[in-house]
C-alpha positions in Angstrom: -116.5 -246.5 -61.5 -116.5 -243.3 -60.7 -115.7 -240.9 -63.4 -112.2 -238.1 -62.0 -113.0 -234.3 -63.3 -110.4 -233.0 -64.8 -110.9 -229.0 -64.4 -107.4 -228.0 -65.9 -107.7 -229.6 -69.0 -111.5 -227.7 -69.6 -109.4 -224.5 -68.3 -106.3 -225.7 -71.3 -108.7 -226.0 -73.9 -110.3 -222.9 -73.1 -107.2 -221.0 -73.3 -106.3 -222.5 -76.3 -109.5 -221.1 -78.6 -108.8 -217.8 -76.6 -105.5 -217.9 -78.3 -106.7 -219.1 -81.7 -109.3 -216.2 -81.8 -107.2 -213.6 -80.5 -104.6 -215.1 -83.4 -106.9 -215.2 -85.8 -108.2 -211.6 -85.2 -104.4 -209.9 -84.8 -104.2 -212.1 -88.5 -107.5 -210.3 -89.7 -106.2 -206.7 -88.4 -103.0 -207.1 -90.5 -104.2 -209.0 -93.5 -107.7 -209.5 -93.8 -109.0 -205.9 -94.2 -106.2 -205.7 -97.8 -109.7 -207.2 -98.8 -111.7 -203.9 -99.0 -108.2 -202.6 -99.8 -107.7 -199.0 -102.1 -106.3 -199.7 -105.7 -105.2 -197.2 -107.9 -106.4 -197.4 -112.1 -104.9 -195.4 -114.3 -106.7 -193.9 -116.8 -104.7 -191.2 -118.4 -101.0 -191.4 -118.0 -98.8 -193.6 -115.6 -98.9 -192.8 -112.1 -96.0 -193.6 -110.9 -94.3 -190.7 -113.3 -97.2 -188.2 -113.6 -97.6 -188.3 -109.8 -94.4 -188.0 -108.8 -94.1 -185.1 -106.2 -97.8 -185.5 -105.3 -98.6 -186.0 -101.4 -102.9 -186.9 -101.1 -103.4 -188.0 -97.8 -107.1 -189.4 -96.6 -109.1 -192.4 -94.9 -111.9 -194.6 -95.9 -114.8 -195.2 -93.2 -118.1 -196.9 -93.1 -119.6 -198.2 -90.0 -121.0 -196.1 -87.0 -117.7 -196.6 -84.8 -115.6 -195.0 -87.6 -113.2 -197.7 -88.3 -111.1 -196.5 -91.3 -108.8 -197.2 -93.7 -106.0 -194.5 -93.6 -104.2 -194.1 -97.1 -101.5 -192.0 -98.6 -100.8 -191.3 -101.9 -97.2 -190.4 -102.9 -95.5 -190.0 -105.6 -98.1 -192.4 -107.3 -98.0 -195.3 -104.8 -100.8 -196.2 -102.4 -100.0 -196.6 -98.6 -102.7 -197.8 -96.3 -103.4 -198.8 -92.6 -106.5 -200.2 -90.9 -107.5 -198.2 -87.9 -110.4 -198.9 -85.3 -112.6 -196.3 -84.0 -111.2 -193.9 -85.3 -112.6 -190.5 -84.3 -113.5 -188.1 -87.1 -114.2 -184.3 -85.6 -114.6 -181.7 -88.0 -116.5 -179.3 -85.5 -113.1 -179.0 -84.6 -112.3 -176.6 -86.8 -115.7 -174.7 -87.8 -118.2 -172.1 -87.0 -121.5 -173.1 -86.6 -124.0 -169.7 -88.1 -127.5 -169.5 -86.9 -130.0 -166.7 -88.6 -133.0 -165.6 -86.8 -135.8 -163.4 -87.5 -136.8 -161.5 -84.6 -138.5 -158.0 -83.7 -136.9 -154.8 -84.0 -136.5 -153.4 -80.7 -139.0 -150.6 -81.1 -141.7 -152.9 -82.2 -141.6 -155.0 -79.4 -143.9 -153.7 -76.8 -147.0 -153.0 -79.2 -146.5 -156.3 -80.7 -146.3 -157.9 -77.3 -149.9 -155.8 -76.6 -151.5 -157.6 -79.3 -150.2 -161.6 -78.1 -152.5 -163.9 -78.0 -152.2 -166.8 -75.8 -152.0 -170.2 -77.4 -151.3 -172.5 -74.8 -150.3 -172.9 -70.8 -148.3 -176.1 -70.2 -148.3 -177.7 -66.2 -145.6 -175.3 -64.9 -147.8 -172.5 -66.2 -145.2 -171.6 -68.7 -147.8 -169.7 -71.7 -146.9 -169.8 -75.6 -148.4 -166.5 -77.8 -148.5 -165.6 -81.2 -149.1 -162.4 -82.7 -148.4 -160.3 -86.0 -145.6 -158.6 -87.0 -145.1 -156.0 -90.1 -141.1 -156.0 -89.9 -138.4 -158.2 -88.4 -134.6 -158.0 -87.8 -132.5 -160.6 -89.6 -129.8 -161.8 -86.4 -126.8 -163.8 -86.8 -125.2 -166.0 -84.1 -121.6 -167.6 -84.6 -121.2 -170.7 -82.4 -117.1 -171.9 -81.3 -116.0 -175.3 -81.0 -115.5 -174.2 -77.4 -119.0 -173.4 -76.3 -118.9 -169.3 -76.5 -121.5 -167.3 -79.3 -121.1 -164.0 -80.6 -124.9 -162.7 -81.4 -124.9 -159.2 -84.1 -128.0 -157.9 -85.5 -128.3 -157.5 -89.7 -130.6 -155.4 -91.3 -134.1 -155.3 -90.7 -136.3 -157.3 -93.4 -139.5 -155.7 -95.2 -142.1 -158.4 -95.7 -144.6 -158.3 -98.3 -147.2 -159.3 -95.7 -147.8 -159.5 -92.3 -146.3 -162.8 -90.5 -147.1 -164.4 -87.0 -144.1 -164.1 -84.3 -143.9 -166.7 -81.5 -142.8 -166.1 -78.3 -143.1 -167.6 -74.6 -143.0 -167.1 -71.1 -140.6 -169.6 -70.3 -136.6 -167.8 -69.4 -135.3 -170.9 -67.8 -132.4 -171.5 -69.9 -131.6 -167.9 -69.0 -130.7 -167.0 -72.4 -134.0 -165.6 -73.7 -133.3 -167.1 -77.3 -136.0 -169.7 -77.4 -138.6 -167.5 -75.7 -138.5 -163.8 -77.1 -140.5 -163.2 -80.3 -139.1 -165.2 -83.8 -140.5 -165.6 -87.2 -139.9 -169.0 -88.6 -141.6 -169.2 -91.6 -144.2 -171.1 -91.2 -145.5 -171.7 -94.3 -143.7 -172.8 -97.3 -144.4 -170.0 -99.0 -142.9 -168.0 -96.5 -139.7 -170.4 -96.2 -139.3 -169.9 -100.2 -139.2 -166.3 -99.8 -135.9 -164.2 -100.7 -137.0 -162.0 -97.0 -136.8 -165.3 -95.2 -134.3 -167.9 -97.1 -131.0 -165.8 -97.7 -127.7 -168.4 -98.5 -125.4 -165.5 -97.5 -123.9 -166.6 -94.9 -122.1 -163.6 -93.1 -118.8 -166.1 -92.3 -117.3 -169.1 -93.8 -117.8 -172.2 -91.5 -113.6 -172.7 -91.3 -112.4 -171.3 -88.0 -109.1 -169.4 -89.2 -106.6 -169.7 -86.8 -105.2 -166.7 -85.2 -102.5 -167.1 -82.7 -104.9 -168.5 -79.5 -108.1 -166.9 -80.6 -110.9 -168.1 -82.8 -110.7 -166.1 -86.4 -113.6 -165.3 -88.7 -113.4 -164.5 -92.7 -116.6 -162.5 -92.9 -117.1 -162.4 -96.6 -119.1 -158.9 -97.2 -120.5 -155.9 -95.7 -123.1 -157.2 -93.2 -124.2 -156.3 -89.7 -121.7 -153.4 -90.3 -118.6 -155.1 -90.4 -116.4 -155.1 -93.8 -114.9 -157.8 -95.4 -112.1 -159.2 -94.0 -110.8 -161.3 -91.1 -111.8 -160.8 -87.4 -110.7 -162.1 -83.6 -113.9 -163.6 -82.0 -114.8 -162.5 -78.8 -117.6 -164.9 -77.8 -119.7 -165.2 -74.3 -119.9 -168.4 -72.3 -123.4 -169.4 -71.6 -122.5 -168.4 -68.2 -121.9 -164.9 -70.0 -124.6 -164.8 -71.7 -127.2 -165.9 -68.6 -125.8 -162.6 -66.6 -126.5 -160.4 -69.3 -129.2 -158.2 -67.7 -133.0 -158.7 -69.1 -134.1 -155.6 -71.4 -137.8 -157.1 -72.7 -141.0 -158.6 -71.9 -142.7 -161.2 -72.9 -146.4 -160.9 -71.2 -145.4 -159.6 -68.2 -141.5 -161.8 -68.1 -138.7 -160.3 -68.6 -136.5 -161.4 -71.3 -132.9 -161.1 -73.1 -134.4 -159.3 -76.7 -133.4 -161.4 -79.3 -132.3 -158.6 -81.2 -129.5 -157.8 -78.6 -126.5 -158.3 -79.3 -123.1 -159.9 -77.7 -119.7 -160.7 -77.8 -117.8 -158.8 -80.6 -115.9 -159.2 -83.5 -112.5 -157.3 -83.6 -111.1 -156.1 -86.7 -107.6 -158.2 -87.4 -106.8 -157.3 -91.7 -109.5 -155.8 -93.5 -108.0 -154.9 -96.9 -109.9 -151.2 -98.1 -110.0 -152.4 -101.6 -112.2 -155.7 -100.9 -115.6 -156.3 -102.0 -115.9 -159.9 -100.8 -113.4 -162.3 -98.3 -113.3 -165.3 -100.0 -111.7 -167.6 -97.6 -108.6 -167.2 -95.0 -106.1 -170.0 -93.8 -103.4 -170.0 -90.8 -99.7 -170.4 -92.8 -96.7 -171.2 -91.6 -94.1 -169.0 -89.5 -97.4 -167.4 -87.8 -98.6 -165.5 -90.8 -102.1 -165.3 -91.9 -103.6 -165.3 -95.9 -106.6 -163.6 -96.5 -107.9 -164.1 -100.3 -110.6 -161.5 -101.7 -112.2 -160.0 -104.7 -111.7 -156.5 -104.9 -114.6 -153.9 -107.0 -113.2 -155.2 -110.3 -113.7 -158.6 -109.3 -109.9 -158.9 -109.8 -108.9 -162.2 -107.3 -105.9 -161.1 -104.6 -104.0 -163.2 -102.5 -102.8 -161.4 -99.3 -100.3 -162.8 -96.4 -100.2 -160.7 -93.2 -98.3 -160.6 -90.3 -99.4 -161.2 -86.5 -99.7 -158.2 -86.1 -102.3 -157.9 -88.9 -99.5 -156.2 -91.0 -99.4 -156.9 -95.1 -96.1 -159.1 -96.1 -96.9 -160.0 -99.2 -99.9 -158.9 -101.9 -100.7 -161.2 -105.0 -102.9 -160.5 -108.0 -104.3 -164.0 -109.6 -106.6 -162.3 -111.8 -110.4 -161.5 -113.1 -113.2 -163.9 -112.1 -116.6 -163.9 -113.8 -119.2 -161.4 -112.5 -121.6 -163.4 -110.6 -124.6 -163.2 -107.7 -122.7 -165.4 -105.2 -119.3 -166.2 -104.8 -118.6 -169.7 -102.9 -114.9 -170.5 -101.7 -113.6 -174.2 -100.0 -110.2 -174.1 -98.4 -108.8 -177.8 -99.8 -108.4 -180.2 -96.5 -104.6 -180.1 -95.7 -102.2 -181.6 -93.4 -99.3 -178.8 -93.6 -99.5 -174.6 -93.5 -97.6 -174.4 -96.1 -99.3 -174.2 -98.7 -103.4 -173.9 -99.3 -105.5 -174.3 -102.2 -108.8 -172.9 -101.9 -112.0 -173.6 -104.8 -113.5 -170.3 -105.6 -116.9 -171.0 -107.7 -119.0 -168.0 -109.1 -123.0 -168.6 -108.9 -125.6 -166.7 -110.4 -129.3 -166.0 -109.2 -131.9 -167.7 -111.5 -135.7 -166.4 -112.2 -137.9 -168.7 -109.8 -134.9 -168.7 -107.0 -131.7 -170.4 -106.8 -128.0 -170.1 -108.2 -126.6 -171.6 -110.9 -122.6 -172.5 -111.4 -120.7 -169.8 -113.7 -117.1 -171.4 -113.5 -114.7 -170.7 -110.9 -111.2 -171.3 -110.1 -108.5 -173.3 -108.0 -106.6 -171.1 -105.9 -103.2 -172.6 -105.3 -100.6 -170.7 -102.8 -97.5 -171.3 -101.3 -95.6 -169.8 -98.5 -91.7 -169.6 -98.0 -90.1 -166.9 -95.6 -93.1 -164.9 -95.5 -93.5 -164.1 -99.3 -95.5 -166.6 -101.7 -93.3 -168.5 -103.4 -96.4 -170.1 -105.6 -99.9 -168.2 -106.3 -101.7 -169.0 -109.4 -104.6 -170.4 -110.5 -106.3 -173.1 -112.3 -109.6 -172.8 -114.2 -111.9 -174.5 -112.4 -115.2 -176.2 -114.5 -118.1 -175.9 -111.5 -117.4 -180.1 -110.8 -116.3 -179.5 -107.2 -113.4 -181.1 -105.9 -113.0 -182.9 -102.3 -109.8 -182.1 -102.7 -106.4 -180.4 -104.1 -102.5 -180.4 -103.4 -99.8 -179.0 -104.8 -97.0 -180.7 -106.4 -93.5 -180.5 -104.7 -92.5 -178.3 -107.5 -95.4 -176.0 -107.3 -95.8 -176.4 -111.1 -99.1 -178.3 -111.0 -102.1 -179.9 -109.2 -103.6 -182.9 -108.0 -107.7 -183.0 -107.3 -109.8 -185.6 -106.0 -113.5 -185.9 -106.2 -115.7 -188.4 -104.3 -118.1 -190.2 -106.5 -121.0 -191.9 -105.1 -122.8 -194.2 -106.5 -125.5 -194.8 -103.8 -127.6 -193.7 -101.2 -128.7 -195.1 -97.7 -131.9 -194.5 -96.8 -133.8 -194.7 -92.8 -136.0 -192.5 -91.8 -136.6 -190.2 -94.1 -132.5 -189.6 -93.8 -129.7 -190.1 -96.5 -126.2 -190.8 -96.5 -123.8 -190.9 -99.4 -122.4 -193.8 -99.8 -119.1 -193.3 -102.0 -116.9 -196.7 -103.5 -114.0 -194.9 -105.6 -112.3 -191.9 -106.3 -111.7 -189.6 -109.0 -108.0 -188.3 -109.6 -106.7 -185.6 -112.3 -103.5 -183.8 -112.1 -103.3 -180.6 -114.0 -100.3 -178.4 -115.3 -100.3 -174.8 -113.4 -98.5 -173.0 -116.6 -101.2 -174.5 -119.5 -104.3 -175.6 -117.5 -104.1 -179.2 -119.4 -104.6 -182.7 -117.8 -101.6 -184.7 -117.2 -103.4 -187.6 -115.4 -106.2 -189.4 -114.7 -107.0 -192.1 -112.5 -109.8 -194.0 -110.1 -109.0 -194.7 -106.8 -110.7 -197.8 -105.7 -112.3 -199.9 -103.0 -112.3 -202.4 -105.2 -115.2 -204.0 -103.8 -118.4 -201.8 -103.6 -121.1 -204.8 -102.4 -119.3 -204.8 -99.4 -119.4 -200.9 -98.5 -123.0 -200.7 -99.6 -124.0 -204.0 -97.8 -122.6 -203.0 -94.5 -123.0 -199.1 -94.4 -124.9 -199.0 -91.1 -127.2 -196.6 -89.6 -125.2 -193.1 -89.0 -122.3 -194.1 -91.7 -120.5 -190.9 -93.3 -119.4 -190.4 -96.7 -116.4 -193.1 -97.1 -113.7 -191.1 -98.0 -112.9 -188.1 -96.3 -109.3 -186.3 -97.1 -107.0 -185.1 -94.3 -107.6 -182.1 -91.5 -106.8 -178.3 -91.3 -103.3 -178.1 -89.5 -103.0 -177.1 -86.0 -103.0 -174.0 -84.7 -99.4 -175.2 -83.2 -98.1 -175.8 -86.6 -98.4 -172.1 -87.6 -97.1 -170.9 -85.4 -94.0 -169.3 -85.8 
């Protein structure tokens, strides 16, 4: 007998798994994922009365195509929602600093007369070497929208002579990869105060002002003072045009000592000795905080129009070698807490911690309505927010407990939380508490190629927000 196909019933069932999966993953999406859900131990105090007024907002991530776990923390109770792919973009918000050592401009040529040919490559591109007795330390500020500004620091004496590298090859049009550079090629060398300097002349946190890029440039370098600036930057376009002033055997070249784009002078206080960190603030205004000679911590708001509104002392830090400043993630202008720590220079290289402080400011009708601070022990926070009563603080430290390894590469790999709130007036710990995955196999097990730290606490507010 022959045997009657039933195509519609194949096509029925078919439909129906699609529906049972597509059921069973909406199920997952709402429910299944409270199984690598946040939970919040309490350590010292309750938190649902020693948090109340406390606002932590964050997300949880761990794969490559940054699904997160979003969570809130108010007033002591956890909020959560799943989200998939979620896209994480800090560059968003920060400069990218590059130092080079190249020539001085009046060195050039009779360096250049002593090259040495190391190499011709098929397009008859040629790669030299020769000696140098001085170089010209060069900073380049990179902006999230493609445009550098390139200034030239002091020049470096070296306790020895050290071989440049340069080559023919001015395709790119920006002569930055072929006039001569000093890149330490020795560990020695790299090691070296001349070579390895950690002062940054910027912090890496764009500071919004009005439509422009701003910069906190934290001490007298590349004769600028401390303060905060407008970047001026050059498109690659920009920069391409720029007419050739050098040779490199026989090519002509964009020096890498010249300089371009500009910085322009926005609030530079004449009492500062070091910017410490600047943040956009609601109604438009600006805060610039700084040390001044008597390492006596300010707090400064200005206007638009680069004007002073309001001027704060917070008091005397430790002397120290290095001063290193965080502006706290935050979702809202106003208010900013900003981690000031004070480092000094060992024998052999290196910094070590000498205290510090939490900055914590608020701003209400262009005056600070809060601006104290909170002795900070070196430990580092992730994070800090103000109460609603500006009477205390609540930080939050990642702790890992793990590291992934591929490579030769590392990423942290972070299960839980640390949480302390702390009373403005006395300093004392009111809380403590460990915010939890609550299972940390599962992180570490699936932590993928390319995963990020898990928990990472919310954005710098737009530029919109501040605006007035």
């Amino acid at each position: 007998m022959k045997r009657i196909k039933r195509p519609l019933v194949g096509l029925a069932l078919l439909g129906a798994a699609s529906v049972a999966v597509v059921a069973a993953a909406t199920v997952w999406l709402h429910t299944g994922w409270t199984t690598i859900g946040l939970t919040l131990t309490d350590r010292i105090g309750d938190s649902a009365q020693a948090l109340q007024g406390f606002t932590l907002e964050g997300e949880a991530g761990w794969t490559r195509s940054y699904d997160s776990l979003h969570f809130r923390l108010e007033d002591g109770i956890l909020h959560t929602g799943f989200v998939l792919d979620d896209q994480y973009q800090t560059d968003l918000y920060t400069i990218t600093d590059t130092q080079t050592m190249v020539l001085p401009p009046e060195t050039r040529q009779a360096v250049d007369r002593e090259a040495v040919v190391i190499g011709t490559d098929d397009g008859g591109v040629q790669y030299v070497e020769s000696v140098a007795l001085s170089v010209r330390r060069m900073y380049t500020l990179r902006f999230p929208d493609g445009t550098e500004v390139r200034l030239a620091g002091a020049d470096v004496a070296l306790e020895q002579p050290v071989v440049v590298y340069a080559s023919t090859d001015d395709s790119r049009g920006t002569g930055k990869a072929s006039d001569y550079y000093w890149n330490g090629d020795t560990a020695n060398e790299r090691d070296a105060a001349q070579f390895n300097d950690p002062r940054s002349p910027c912090y890496p946190d764009i500071v919004p002002l009005g439509g422009d890029y701003g910069v906190c440039w934290r001490q007298t370098q590349a004769g600028y003072r401390p303060g905060l600036y407008r970047a001026h930057g050059l498109t690659s376009e920009e920069i391409a045009a720029l007419p050739r002033d050098g040779t490199v055997q026989g090519t002509e070249v964009l020096c890498a000592s010249t300089e371009f784009g500009a910085l322009t002078p926005f609030y530079c206080p004449a009492d500062a000795k070091t910017a410490l960190a600047g943040a956009a603030m609601e109604g438009g205004f600006t805060l610039l905080l700084y040390l001044d000679g008597e390492d006596t911590l300010w707090a400064d708001l200005v206007t638009a129009a680069g004007q002073r509104a309001d001027h704060r002392e917070l008091g005397a830090l430790p002397a120290a070698d290095l001063y290193d400043a965080t502006l706290m993630p935050r979702t809202a202008t106003r208010e900013a807490v900003v981690s000031v720590l004070c480092n000094q220079a060992v024998e052999g290289g290196g910094y070590i911690g000498n205290g510090g402080v939490l900055a914590a400011l608020r701003v209400e009708n262009g005056r600070f309505t809060v601006a104290r601070t909170l002795e900070n022990d070196g430990s580092g926070a992730d994070a800090a927010v103000l109460n609603e009563a500006g009477d205390a603080v609540l930080t939050a430290r990642r702790v890992s407990n793990a590291f992934e390894y591929w490579e030769g590469v590392s990423a942290e790999i972070s299960s839980r939380v640390e949480l302390a709130a702390y009373d403005l007036a006395t300093g004392h710990m009111t809380y403590s508490g460990m915010l939890n995955t609550g299972n940390a196999p599962y992180w570490e097990a699936n932590a993928q190629r390319g995963s990020r730290t898990l928990y990472d606490f919310s954005a710098q507010p737009s530029q919109e927000e501040a605006a007035p």
